[in-house]
VMD Tcl script that builds the backbone (N, CA, C; Angstrom):
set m [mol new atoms 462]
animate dup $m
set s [atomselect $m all]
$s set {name element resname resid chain x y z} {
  {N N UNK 1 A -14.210 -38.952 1.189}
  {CA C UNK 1 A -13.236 -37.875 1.328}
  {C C UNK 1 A -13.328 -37.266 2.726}
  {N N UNK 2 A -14.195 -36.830 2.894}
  {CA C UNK 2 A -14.777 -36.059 4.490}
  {C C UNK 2 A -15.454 -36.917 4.946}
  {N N UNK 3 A -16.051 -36.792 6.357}
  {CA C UNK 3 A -16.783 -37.800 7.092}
  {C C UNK 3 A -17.093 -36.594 8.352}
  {N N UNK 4 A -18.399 -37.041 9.026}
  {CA C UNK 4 A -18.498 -35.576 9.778}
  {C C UNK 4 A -17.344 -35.725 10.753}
  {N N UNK 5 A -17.451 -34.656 11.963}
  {CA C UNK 5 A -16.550 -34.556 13.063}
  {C C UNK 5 A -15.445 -34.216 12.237}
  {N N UNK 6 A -14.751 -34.569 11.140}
  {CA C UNK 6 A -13.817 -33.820 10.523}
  {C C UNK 6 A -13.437 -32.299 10.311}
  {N N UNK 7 A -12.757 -31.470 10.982}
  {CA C UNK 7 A -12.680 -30.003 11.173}
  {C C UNK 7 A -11.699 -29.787 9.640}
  {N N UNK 8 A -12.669 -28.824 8.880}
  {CA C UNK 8 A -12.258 -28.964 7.523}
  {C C UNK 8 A -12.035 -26.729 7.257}
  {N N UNK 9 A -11.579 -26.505 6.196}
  {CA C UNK 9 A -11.661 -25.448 6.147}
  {C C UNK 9 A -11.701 -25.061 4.478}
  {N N UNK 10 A -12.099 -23.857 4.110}
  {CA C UNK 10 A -12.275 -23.313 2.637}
  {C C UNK 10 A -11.024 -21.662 2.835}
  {N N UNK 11 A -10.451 -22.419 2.175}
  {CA C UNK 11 A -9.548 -21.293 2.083}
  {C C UNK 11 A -9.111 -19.868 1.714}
  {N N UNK 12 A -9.950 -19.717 -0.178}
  {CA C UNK 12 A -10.855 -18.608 -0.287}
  {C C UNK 12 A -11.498 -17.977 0.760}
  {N N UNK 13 A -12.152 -18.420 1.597}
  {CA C UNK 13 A -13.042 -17.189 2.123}
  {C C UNK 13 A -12.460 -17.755 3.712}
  {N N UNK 14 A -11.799 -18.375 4.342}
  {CA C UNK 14 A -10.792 -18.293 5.377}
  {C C UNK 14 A -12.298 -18.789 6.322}
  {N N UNK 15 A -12.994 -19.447 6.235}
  {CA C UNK 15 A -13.987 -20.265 7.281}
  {C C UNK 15 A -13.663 -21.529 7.369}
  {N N UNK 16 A -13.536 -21.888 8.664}
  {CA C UNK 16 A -13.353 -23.352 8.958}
  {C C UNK 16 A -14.312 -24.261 9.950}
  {N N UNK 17 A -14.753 -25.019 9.978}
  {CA C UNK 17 A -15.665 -25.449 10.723}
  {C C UNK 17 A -15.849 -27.146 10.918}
  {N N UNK 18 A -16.717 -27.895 11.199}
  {CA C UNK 18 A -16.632 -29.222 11.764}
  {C C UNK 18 A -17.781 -29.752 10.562}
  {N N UNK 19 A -17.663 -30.838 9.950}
  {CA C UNK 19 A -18.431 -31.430 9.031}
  {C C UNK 19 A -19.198 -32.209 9.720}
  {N N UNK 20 A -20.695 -32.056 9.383}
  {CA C UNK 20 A -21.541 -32.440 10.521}
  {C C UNK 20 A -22.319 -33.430 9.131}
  {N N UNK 21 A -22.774 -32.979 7.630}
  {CA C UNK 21 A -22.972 -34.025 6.956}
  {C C UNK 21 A -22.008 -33.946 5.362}
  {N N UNK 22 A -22.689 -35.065 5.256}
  {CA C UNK 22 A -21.843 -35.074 3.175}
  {C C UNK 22 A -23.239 -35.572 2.887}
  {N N UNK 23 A -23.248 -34.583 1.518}
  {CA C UNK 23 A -24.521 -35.267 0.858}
  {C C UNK 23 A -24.153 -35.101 -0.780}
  {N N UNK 24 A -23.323 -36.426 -1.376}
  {CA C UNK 24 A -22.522 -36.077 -2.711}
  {C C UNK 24 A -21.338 -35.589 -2.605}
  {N N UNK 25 A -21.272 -34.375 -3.008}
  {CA C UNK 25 A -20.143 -33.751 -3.509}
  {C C UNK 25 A -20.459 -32.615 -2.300}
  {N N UNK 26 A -21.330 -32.222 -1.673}
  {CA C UNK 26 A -21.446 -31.104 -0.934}
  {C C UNK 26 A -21.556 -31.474 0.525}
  {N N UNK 27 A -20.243 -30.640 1.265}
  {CA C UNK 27 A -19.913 -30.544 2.865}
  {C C UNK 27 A -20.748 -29.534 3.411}
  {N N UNK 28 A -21.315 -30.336 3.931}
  {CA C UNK 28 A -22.083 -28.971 5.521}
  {C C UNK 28 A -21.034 -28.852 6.907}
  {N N UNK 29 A -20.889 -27.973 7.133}
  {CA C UNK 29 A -19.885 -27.852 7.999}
  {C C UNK 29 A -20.871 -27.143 8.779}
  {N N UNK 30 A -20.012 -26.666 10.151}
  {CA C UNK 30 A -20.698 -25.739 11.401}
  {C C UNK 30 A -19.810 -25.375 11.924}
  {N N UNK 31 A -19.448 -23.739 11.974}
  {CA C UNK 31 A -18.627 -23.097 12.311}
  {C C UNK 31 A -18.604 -23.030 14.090}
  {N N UNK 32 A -17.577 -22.190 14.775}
  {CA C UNK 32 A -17.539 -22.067 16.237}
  {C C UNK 32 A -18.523 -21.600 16.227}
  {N N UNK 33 A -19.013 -20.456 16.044}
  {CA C UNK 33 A -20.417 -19.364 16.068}
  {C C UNK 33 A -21.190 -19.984 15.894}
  {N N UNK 34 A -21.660 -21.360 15.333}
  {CA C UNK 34 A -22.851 -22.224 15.163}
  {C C UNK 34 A -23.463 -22.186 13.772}
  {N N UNK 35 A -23.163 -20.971 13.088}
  {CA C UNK 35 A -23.450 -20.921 11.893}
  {C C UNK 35 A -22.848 -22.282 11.012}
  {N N UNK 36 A -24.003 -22.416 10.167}
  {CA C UNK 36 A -23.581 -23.787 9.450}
  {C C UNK 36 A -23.889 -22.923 7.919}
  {N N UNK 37 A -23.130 -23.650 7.469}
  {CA C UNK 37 A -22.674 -23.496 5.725}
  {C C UNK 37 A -22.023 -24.589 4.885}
  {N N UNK 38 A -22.839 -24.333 3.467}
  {CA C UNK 38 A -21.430 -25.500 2.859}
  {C C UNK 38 A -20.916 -25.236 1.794}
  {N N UNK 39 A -20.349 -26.146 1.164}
  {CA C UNK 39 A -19.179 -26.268 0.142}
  {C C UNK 39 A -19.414 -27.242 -0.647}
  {N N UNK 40 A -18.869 -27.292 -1.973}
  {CA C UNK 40 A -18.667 -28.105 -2.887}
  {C C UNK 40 A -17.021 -28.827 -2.300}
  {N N UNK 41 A -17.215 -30.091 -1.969}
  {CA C UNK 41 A -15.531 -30.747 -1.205}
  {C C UNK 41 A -14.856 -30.571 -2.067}
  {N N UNK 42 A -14.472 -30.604 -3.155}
  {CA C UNK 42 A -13.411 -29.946 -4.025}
  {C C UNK 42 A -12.757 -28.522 -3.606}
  {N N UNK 43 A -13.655 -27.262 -2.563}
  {CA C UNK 43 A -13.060 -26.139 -2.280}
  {C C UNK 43 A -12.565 -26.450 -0.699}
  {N N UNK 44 A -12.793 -27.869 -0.152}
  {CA C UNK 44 A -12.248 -27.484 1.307}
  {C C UNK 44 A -10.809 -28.469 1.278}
  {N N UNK 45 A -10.292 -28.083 2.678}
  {CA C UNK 45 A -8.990 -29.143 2.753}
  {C C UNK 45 A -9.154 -29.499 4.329}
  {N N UNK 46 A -8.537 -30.231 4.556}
  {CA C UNK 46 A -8.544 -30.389 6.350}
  {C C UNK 46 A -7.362 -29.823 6.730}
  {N N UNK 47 A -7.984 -28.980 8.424}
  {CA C UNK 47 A -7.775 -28.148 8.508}
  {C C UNK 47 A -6.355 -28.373 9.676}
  {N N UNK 48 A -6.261 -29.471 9.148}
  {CA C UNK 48 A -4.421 -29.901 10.022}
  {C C UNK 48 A -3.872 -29.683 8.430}
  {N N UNK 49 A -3.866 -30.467 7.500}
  {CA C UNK 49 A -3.202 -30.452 6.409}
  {C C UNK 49 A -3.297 -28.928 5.971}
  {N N UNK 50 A -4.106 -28.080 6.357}
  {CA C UNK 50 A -3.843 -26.693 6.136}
  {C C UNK 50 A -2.388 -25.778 7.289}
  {N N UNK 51 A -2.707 -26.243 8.616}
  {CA C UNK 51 A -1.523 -25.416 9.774}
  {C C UNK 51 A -0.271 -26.643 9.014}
  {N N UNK 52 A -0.271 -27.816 8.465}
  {CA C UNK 52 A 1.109 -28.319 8.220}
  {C C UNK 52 A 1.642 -27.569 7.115}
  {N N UNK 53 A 0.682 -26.961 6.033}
  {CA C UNK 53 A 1.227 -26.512 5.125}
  {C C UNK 53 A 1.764 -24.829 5.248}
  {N N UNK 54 A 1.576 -24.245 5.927}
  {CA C UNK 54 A 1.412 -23.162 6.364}
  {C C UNK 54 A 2.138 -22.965 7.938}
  {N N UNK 55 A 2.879 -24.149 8.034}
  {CA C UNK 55 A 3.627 -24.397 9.576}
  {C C UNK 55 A 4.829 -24.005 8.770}
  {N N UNK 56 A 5.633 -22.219 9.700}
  {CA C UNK 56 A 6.728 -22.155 9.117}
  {C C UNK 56 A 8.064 -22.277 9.970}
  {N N UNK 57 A 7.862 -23.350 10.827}
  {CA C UNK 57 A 8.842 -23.339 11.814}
  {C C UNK 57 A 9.739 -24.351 11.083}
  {N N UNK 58 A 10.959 -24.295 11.658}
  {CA C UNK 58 A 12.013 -24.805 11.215}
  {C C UNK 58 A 11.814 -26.241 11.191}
  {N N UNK 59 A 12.292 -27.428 10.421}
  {CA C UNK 59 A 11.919 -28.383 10.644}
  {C C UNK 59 A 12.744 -29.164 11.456}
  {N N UNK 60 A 12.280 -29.750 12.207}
  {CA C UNK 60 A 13.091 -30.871 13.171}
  {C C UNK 60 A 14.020 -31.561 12.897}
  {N N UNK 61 A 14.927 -31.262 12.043}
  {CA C UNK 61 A 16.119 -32.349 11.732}
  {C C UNK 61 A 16.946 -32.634 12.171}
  {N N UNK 62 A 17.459 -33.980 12.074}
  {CA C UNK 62 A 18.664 -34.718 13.306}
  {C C UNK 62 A 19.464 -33.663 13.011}
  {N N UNK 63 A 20.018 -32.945 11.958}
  {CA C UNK 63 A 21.204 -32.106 11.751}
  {C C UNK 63 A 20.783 -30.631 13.067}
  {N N UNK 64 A 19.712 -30.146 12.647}
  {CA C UNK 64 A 19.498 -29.070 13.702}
  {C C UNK 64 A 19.084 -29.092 15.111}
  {N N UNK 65 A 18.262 -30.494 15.355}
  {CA C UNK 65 A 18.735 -30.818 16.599}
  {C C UNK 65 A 20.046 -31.270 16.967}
  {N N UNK 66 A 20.880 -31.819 17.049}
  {CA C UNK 66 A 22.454 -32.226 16.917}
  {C C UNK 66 A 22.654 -30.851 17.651}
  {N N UNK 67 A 22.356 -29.800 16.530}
  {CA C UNK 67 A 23.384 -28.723 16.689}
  {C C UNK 67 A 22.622 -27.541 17.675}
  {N N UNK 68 A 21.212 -28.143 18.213}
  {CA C UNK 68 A 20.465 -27.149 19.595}
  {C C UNK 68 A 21.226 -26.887 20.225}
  {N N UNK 69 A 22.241 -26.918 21.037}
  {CA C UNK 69 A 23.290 -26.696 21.639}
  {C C UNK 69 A 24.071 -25.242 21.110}
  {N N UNK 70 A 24.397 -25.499 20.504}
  {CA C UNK 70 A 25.465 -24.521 19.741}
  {C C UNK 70 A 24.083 -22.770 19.422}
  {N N UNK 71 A 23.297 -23.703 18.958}
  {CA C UNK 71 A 22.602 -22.326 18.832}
  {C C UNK 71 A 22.318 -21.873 20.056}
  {N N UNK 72 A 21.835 -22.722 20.913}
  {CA C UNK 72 A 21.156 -22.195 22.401}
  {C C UNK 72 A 22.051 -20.935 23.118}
  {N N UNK 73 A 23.512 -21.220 22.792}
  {CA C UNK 73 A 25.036 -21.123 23.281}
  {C C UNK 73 A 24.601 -19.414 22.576}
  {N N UNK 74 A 24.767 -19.421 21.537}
  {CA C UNK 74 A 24.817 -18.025 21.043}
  {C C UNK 74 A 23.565 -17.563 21.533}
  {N N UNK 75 A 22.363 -18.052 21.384}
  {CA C UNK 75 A 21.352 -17.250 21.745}
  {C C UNK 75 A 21.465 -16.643 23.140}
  {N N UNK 76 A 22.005 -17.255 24.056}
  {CA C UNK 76 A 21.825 -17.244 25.470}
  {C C UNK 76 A 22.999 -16.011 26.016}
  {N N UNK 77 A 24.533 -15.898 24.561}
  {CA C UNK 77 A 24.842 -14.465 24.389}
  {C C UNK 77 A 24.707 -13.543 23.766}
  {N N UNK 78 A 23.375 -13.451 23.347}
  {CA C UNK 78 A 23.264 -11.920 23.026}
  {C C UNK 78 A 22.546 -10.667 23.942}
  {N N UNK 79 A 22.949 -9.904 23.202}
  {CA C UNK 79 A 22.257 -8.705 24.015}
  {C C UNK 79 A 21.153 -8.126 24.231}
  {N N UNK 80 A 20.546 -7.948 24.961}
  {CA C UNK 80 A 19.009 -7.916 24.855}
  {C C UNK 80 A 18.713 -7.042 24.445}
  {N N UNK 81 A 19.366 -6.391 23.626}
  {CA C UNK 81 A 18.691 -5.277 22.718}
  {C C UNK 81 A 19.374 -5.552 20.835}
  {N N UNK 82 A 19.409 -6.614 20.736}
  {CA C UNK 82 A 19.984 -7.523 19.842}
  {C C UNK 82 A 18.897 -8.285 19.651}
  {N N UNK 83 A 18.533 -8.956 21.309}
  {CA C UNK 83 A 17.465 -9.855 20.960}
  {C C UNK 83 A 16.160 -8.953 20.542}
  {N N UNK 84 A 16.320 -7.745 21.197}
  {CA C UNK 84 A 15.014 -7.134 20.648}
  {C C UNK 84 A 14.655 -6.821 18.945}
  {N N UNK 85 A 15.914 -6.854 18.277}
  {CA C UNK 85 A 15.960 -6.141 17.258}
  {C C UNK 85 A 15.044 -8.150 16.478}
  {N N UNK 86 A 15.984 -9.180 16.921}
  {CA C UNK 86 A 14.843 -10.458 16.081}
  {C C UNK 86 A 13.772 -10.254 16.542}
  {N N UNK 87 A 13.298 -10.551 17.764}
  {CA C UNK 87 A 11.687 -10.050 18.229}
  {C C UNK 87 A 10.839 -9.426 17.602}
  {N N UNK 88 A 11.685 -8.125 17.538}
  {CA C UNK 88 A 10.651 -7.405 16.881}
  {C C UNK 88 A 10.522 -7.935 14.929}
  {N N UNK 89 A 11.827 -8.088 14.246}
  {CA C UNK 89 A 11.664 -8.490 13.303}
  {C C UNK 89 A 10.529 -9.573 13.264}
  {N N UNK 90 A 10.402 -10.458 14.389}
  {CA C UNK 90 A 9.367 -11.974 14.032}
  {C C UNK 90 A 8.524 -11.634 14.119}
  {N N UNK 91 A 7.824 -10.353 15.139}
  {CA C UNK 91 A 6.326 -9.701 15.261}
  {C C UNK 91 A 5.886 -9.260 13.930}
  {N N UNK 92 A 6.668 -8.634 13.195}
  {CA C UNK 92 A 7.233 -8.031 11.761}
  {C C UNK 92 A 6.325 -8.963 10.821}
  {N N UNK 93 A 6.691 -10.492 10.597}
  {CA C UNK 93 A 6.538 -10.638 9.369}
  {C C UNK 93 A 5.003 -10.982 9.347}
  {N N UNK 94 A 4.713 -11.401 7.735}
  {CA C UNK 94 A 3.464 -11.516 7.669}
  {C C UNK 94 A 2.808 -12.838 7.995}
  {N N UNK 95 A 1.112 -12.454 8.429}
  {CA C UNK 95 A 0.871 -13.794 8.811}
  {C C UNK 95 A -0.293 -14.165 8.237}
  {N N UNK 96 A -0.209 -15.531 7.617}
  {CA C UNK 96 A -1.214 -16.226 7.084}
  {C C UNK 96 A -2.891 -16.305 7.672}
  {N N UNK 97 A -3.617 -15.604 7.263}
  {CA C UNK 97 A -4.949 -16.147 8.079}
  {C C UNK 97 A -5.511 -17.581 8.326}
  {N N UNK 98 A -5.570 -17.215 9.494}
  {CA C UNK 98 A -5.869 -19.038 9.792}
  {C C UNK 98 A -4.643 -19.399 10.707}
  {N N UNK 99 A -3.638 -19.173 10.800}
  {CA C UNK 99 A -2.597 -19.768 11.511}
  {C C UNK 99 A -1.978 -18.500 12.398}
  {N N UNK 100 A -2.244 -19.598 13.750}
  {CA C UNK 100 A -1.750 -19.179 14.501}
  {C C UNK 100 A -0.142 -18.578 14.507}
  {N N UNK 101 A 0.387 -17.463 15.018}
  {CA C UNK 101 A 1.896 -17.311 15.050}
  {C C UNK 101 A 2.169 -17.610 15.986}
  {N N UNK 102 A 3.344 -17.904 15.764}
  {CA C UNK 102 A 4.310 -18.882 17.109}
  {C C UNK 102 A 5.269 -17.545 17.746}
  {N N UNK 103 A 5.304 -17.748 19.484}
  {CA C UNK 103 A 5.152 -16.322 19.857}
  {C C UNK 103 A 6.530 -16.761 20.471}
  {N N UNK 104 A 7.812 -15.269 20.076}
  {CA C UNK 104 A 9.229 -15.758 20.610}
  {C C UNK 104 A 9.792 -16.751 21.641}
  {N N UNK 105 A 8.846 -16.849 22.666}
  {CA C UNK 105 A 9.520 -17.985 23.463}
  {C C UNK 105 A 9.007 -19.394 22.853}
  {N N UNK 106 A 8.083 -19.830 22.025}
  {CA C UNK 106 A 7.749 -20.723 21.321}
  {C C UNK 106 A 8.816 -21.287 20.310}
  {N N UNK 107 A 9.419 -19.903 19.848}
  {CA C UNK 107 A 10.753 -20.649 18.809}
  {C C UNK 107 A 11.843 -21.559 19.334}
  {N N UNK 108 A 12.576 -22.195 18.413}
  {CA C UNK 108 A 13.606 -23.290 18.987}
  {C C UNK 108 A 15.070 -21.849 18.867}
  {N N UNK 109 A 15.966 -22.443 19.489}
  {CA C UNK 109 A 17.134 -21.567 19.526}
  {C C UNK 109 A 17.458 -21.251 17.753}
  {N N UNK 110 A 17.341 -22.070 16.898}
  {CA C UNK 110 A 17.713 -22.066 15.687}
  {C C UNK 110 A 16.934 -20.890 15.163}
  {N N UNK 111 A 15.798 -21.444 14.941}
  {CA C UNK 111 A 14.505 -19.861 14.720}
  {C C UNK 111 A 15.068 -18.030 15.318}
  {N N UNK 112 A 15.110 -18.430 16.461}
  {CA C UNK 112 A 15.160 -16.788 16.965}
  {C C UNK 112 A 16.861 -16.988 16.367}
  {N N UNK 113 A 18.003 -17.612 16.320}
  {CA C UNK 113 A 18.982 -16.550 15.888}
  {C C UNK 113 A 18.316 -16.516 14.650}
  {N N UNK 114 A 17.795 -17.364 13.383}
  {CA C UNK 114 A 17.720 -16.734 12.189}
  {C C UNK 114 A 16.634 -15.519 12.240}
  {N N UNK 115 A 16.027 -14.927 13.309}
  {CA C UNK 115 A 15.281 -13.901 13.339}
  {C C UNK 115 A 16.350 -12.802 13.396}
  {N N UNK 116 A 17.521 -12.871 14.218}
  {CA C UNK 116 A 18.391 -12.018 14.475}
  {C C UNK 116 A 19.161 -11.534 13.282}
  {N N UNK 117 A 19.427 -12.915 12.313}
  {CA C UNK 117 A 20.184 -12.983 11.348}
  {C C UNK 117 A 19.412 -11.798 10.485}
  {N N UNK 118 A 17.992 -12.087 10.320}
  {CA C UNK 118 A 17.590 -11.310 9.163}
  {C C UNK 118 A 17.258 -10.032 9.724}
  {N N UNK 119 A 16.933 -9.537 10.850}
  {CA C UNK 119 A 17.364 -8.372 11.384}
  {C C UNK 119 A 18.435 -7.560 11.237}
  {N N UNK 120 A 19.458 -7.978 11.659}
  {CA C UNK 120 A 20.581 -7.334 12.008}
  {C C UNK 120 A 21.674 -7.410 10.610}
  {N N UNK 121 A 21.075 -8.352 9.582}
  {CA C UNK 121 A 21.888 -8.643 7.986}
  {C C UNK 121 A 23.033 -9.461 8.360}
  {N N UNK 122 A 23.176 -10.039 9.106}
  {CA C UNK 122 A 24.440 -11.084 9.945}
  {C C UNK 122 A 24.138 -12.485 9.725}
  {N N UNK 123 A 25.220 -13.016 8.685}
  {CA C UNK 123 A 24.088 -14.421 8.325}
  {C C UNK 123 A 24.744 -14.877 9.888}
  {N N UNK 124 A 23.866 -16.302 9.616}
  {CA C UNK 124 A 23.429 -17.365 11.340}
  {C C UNK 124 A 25.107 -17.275 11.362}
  {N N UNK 125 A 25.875 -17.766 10.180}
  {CA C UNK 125 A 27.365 -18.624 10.072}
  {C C UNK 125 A 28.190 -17.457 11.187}
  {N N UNK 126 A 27.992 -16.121 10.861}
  {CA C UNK 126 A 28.896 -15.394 11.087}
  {C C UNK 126 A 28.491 -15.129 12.734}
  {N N UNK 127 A 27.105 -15.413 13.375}
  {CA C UNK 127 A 27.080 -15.432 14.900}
  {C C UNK 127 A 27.700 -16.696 15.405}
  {N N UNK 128 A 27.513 -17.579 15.054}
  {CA C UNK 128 A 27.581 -18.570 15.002}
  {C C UNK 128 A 29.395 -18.909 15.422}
  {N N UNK 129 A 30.237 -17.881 14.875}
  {CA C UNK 129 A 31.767 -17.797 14.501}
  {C C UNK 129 A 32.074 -16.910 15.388}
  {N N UNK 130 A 31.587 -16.149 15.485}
  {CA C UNK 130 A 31.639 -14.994 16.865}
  {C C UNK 130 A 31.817 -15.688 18.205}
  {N N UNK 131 A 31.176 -16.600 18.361}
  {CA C UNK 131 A 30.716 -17.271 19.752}
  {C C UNK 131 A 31.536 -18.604 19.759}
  {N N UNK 132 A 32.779 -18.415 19.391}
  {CA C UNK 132 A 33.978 -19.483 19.359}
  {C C UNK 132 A 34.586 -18.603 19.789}
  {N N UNK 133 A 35.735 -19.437 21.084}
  {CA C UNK 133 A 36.512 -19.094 21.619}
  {C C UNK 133 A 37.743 -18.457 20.562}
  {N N UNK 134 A 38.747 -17.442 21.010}
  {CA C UNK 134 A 39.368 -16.715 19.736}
  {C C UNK 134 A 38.738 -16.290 18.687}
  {N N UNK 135 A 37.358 -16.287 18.315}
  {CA C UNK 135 A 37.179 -15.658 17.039}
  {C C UNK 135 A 37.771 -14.352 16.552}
  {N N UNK 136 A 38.026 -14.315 15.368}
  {CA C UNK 136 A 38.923 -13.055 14.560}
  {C C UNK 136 A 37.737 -11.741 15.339}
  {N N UNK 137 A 36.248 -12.209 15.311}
  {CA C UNK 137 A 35.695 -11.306 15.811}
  {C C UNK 137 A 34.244 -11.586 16.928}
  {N N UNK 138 A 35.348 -10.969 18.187}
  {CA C UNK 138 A 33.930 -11.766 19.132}
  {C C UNK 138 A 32.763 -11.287 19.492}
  {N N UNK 139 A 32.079 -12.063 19.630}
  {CA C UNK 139 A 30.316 -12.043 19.480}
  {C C UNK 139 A 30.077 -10.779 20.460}
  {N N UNK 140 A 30.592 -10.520 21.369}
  {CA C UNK 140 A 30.295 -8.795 22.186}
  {C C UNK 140 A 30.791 -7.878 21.089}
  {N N UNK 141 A 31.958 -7.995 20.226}
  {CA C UNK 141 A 32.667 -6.746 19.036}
  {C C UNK 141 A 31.275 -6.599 17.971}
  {N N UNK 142 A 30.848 -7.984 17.546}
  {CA C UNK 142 A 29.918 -7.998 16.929}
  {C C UNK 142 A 28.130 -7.338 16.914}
  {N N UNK 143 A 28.056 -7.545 18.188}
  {CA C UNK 143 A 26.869 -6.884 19.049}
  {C C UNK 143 A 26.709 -5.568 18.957}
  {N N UNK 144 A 28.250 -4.571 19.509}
  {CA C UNK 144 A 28.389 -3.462 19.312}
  {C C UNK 144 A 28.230 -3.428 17.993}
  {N N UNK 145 A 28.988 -3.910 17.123}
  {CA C UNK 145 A 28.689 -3.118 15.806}
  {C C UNK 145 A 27.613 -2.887 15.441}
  {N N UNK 146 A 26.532 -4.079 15.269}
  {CA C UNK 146 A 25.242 -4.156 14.812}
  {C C UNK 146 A 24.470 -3.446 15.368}
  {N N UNK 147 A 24.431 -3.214 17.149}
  {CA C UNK 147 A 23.607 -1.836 17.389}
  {C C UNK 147 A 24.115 -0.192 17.186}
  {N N UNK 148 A 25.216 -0.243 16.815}
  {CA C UNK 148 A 25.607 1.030 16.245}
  {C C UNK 148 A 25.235 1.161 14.565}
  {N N UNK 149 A 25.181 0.670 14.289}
  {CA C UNK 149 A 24.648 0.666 12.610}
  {C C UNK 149 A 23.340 0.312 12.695}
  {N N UNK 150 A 22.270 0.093 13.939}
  {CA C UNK 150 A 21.202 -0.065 14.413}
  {C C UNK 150 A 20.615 1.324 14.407}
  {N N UNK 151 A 21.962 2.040 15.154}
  {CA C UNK 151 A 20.886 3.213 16.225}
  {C C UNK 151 A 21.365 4.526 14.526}
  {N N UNK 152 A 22.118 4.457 13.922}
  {CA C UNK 152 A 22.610 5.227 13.076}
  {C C UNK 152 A 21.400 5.457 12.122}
  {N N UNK 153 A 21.090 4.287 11.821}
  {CA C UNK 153 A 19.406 3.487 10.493}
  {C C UNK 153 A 18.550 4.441 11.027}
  {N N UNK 154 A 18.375 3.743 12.540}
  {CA C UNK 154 A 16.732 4.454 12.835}
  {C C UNK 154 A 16.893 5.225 13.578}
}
mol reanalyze $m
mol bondsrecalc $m
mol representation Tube
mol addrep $m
């Protein structure tokens, strides 16, 4: 199951460390700090198959790459106090121990508008419709609104 050099982790108690032996059923690991400890391998997992499961970025699909463009397009018009309002929403949510958060310029264009989206209560579709030439309502009408029902809230 394990083999040393394998960087494994126990999830209960959020320690992860490098498997240095197996003896049976029980992992000795050695943490960064040097401290060594172990486990019954039934309580650990490896500690990539832990950040994949717990990786909440959007997934790479031909459909949402295809469409990087289009999001980039809207992202690249909004207002920077629009963009502040996703920002701050993504600082916002909660974060898993153990995993790193992925820090706003790290997101793909798709990510930060749906940060905006759930900020501002504007699904993606309707920025998304804004930022077409003629829209019934354009993405600057839209902006205003949302920071006026912004500054009204808080």
């Amino acid at each position: 199951m394990f083999k040393p050099g394998d960087i494994v982790r126990n999830e209960a108690r959020n320690v992860v460390g490098e498997v240095i032996e197996v003896d049976g059923d029980t992992v000795y690991i050695e943490q960064t700090n040097g401290a060594e400890v172990d486990f019954p391998a039934t309580q650990l997992v490896l500690e990539s198959d832990f950040q994949k499961r717990h990786n909440r970025t959007a997934e790479a699909t031909a459909g949402a790459q295809a469409n990087d463009p289009v999001y980039e397009a809207v992202v690249a018009n909004l207002f920077p106090a629009v963009v502040q309002l996703g920002q701050r929403h993504h600082a916002a949510q909660p974060r898993v121990a153990g995993v790193a958060p992925k820090g706003w310029d790290e997101l793909s264009a798709l990510q930060k508008l749906t940060a905006v989206s759930a900020a501002t209560n504007v699904p993606v579709k309707a920025w998304l419709d804004a930022n077409q030439p003629g829209a019934r309502i354009a993405i600057g009408k839209l902006q205003i609104s949302v920071l006026s029902k912004a500054t009204t809230r808080g």
